[in-house]
Steps between C-alpha positions, in 0.01 A plus 500: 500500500177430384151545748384194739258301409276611749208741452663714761877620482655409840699834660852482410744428798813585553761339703824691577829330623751650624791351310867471688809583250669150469771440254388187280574220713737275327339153599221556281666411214393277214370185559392356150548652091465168429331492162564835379574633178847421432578898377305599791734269765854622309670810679508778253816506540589171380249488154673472219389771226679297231658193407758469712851434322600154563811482678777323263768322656801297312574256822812354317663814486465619851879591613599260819490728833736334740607570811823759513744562800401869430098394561395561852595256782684293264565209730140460579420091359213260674253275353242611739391882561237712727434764319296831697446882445663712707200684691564776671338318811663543841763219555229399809225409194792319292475157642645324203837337600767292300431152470832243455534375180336807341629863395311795606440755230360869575393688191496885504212749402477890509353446809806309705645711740906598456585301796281211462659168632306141560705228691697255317378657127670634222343837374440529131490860495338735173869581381566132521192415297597762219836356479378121417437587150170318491242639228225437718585755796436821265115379519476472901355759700682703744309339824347220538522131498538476139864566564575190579513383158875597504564312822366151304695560210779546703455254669473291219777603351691382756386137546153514678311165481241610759395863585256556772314803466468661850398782693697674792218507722473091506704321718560128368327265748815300672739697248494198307350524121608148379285384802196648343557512109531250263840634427688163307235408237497112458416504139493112402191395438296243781662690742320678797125616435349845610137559578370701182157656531258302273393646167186345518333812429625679146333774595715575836748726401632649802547347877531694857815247646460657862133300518765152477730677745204535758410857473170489234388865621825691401594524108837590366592812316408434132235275540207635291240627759194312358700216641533585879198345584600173369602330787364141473784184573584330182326199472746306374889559365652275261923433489800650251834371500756762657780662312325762290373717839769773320307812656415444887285723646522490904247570762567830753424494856383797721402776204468260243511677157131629471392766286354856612114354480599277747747715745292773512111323524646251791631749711295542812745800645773680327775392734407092502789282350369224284689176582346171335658171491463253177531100533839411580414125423291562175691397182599632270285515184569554124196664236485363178497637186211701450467586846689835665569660856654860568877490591678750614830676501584474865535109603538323146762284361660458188639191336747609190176364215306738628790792533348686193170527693676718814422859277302749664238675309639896469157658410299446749462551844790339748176306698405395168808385332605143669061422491563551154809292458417233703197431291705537165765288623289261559324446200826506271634275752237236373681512168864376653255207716520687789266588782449658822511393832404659787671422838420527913618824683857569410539821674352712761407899450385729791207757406628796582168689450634689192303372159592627161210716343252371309582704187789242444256224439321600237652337228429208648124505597391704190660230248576158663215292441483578116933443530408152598237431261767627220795320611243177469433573187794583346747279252776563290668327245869623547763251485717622784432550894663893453226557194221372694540726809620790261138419274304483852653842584410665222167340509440636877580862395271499188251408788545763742645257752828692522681776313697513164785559780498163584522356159775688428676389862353133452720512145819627686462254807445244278851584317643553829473132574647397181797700501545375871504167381210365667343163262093546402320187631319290204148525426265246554146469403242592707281254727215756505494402077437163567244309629507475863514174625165393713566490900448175644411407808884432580614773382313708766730635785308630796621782787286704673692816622486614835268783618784719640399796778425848270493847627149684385470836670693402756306185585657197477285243276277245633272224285228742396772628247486227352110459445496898403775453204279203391195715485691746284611185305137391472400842383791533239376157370172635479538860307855413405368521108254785526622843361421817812440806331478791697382833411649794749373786531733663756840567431716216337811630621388477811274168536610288171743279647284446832212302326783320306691407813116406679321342221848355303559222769163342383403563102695405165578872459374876589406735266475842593303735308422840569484863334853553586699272261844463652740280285789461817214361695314325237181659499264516188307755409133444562189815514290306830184653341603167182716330688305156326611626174901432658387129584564312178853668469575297825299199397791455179828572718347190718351255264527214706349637819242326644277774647524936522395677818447882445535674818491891573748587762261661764301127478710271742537123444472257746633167245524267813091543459471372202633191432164286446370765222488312110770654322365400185178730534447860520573693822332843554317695740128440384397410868562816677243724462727813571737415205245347231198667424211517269455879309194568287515684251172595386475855673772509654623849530870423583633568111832318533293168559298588243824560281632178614181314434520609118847365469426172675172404248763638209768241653250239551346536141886398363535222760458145318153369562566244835687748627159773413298261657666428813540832593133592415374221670658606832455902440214555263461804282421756735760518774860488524719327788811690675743338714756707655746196368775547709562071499401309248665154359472354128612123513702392210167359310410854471777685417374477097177620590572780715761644194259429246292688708782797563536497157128541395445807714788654267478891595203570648548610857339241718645598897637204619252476843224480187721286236624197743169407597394498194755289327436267784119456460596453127752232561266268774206520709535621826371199607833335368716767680681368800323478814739453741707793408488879574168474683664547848592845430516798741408788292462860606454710208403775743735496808463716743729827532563425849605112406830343464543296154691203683229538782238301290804223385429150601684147356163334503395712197571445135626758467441897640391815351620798558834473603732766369869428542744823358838423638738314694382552844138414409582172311670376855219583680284300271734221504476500858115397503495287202787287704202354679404300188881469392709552768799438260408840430648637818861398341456796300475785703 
């Protein structure tokens, strides 16, 4: 660390605390890699070190697999299936009843007791499943719910025209799923219309259906976390005729299905049940092309077009695998003219206080968002529905989105379906390739969704919700295209994914940096003491963004403070005296400003002339500035100067509390700086041994200085008081 800029060196002070021995708690996960490298976002595990092999398959020879009297249960024939794991949950927490009209099918994992028995199912046990001949079962794991892969095909084999993808723990609201499906498609066109979320916006990839279902505070599993604070009404819908709803996602009553983030930041006791209630009376509303929603495993249907889209990724974790199904269903299901719909409460589950850990998530927070932006983006030119999901397979394991495992089971399944007899729908070309057709005035459908009764720590929801999501709102509209870069300087392991999960609800992206790289957590390397030198890197991987705000992590940011500062100037802190100050250097006998005073006039001399005489201007010859520079912002205007700048300075080793403010005073006069940010700062470089750090915290400030966070229990308690500014913030701990 390099002196203070004070004649005097202040005594050092030390602050001990006494830390308790807390195992990382798992709601602190991940809120945002959004914008990361895409090798730094792909699980080692799943990078490809080659060129992957692609898989060749001769679809006119595939041998016919029919049904035998020597298969299992050969009697077994319906055109409309449940299919469900069989969990080795108590027959109590097993809700899930026969409906008339429909056949029950259990599928078996390692994990199925002996004696397992559900009312009025058949059991499709492991020995069963090895005796169908299918190519496909060799690839599924021995637990999980990627087993049921051999349930569909079996059931498809044997004359499925529906299959409703369920869960044991549901219990079908009035045991009736024709009641709440659109089971018969009416296919003739100028037939019945559907409410279809506009597509206004090309730009809005991805939608949170429980805000139309009257719960805009909860988000389903799979929804990319950026998104949760999105919880605005549509402003308008517009209309699609029915018939091509062939995936239907339906809503969940009591414990809808949340992710981790959600189950675990809600709670306000261990032992509290959640038990929310979606609109009964909403509609039912379809997403057009170019527009996507999670869907999971556990209350989805299946019309026979979409049968091929049932497979359950085998590589990556079980939480993981339907999230990323559902959203690669959905966009090959744009190539057949399909689309999803999502439907009112169809079934009820208790919360019977037992989550799944958070471990089993992470293949969906670390990679959905750039999943989506792929699946956008991605075309193919094969002539053939098979080829097309086959080609997206491959493509998705080249990027890291699954393993080679599932190319190789995506081949089989695919051949499964042939030799089962089951028809490919015929491609169709894509709306999202053609112009999209202006929304008039009478094309505009309106509903406003109910504000249903939420559970937030135990308190039940009243209007200031409402106004507190649209302050988040506001403030996501405000920073939602500036880049956060934060530098830590305690332990990433331990406080990484905290100032993701705080600061991720309101910026484009985080960026951690700190002088423990960590790949799994997507840290960069980054020495503190040239931590500007790091900038420009950060500046390319987001060359769109509108603005970069460099925070240290023991500087706290109050954002709800600053929404009336210019984001097109400079932001620094050149009006507090204890973090900007003035150093002679004529005989000064402090040699490391003197050493840093030579290699700022060398820098300076190699700076273009404007940029030489703005900073001389403001500076002078004979003195040096040093900011402590723990928040800074460079607006997008600036970004060429600043890594001109960077560039300029080359190797000589200017400390970044010297370097910043000089780069600033190079790019503008201080008198062009922002005034109405980072002036209302409480700064204490020298606290007081005897002195709390979240003692001198206040939400009127800017931001605060010092506040040292190093694990877990500390991040709660600073959650705690920042709540008073954002008291969305209280949802998190």
């Amino acid at each position: 660390m390099p002196p203070r800029a004070s004649p005097t060196s202040a005594p050092k002070r030390v602050v001990y605390v006494l830390l308790a021995a807390l195992a990382s708690a798992p709601f602190l996960l991940l809120l945002l890699y959004g914008g990361a490298s895409p090798s730094a976002l792909c699980p080692a595990s799943f990078r490809a070190p080659r060129r992957l092999p692609y898989p060749s398959v001769l679809w006119s020879r595939v041998p016919p697999l029919p049904a035998l009297p020597t298969s299992p249960h050969p009697a077994l024939r319906a055109s409309r299936w449940i299919v469900f794991s069989a969990s080795p949950h108590a027959p109590k927490h097993r809700p899930l009843r026969a409906v008339p009209g429909w056949l029950l099918l259990a599928v078996a994992d390692e994990a199925t007791p002996a004696d397992w028995s559900h009312p009025g199912s058949v059991l499709l046990t492991l020995a069963d499943q090895a005796r169908l001949g299918f190519r496909s079962v060799a690839f599924l794991p021995a637990r999980g719910p990627a087993r049921k892969a051999a349930a569909y095909l079996f059931a498809v084999q044997r004359g499925a025209r529906v299959i409703y993808d369920a869960d044991a723990r549901n219990a079908v609201l009035g045991g009736n799923l024709t009641k709440h499906f659109d089971v018969n498609l009416d296919r003739r066109q100028g037939g019945a219309v559907l409410l279809q979320y506009s597509h206004d916006d090309p730009n809005r990839t991805v939608v949170n259906p429980f805000v139309h279902f009257g719960q805009p505070s909860i988000w389903p599993r799979g929804l990319p976390l950026e998104k949760a604070g999105e919880a605005d009404a549509e402003e308008f819908y517009t209309e699609i005729f029915s018939g091509g709803q062939f995936i239907q996602q339906g809503m969940c009553n009591g414990l809808p299905d949340i992710d981790a983030v959600f189950y675990f930041t809600r709670k306000s006791s261990e032992m509290e049940a959640f038990d929310f209630q979606f609109d009964v009376d909403a509609p039912k509303v379809a997403l057009p092309q170019g527009m996507m929603a999670p869907v999971n495993s556990v209350n989805t249907l299946f019309h026979s077009p979409a049968f091929w889209g049932l497979a359950l990724s085998v590589s990556v974790s079980p939480m993981a695998s339907d999230v990323i199904r559902g959203y690669w269903a959905q966009r090959i299901l744009w190539e057949i003219g399909g689309y999803l719909v999502v439907y009112p409460p169809t079934v009820h589950r208790i919360d019977n206080v037992h989550a799944h850990p958070f471990d089993d998530e992470k293949d969906i927070h670390v990679n959905i968002g750039r999943l989506i932006k792929f699946l956008m983006e991605w075309r193919s030119s094969k002539r053939t529905l098979f080829e097309r999901i086959l080609d997206l397979s491959y493509a998705m394991t080249e990027e890291g989105f699954w393993g080679e495992k599932d190319l190789h089971f995506m081949a089989a399944w695919l051949q499964d379906l042939v030799a089962i007899g089951y028809r490919q729908p015929r491609l169709l070309s894509l709306d999202i390739d053609r112009p999209r057709a202006t929304i008039g005035h009478g094309d505009k459908k309106e509903f406003v969704p109910k504000k249903l009764p939420s559970v937030h720590l135990g308190v039940e929801e009243i209007g200031e919700v409402s106004t507190e999501i649209g302050n988040l709102i506001k403030w996501r509209k405000h920073f939602g295209d500036i880049v956060l870069i934060v530098h830590c300087t305690e332990p990433v392991d331990r406080i990484a994914l905290e100032w993701r999960l705080l600061y991720g609800r309101i910026f484009r992206a985080v960026v951690i940096l700190s002088e423990q790289s960590n790949s799994d957590l997507v840290v960069d390397f980054s020495n503190l003491a040239q931590a500007y030198k790091y900038l420009p890197k950060v500046f390319d991987r987001f060359a769109g963004a509108q603005g970069f705000l460099f925070l240290q992590d023991h500087m706290v940011l109050n954002y709800w403070n600053l929404l009336n500062a210019d984001k097109d100037k400079l932001w620094i802190t050149n009006q507090v005296k204890e973090s900007w100050s003035d150093v002679p250097l004529q005989g000064n006998k402090i040699e490391w400003f003197v050493n840093q005073g030579g290699m700022v006039k060398k820098a300076i001399d190699t700076f273009q002339p404007h940029y030489q005489t703005n900073y001389r201007r403001s500076v002078g010859e004979n003195k040096i500035v040093h900011c402590s520079s723990e928040l800074f912002y460079i607006p997008q205007r600036h970004i060429g100067d600043f890594s001109y700048l960077v560039k300029a300075i080359g190797s000589l080793d200017i400390h970044h509390s010297i370097a910043v403010p000089m780069l600033f005073l190079a790019m503008d006069s201080p008198s062009n700086f922002e005034s109405k940010a980072l002036t209302k700062l409480v700064y204490r470089a020298d606290l007081p041994w005897n002195t709390t750090s979240l003692s001198i915290y206040t939400a009127k400030a800017d931001a605060v200085y010092p506040l040292k966070i190093r694990n877990e229990i500390e991040f709660v308690k600073l959650i705690r008081v920042m709540a008073s500014g954002d008291p969305l913030l209280m949802e998190l701990v």
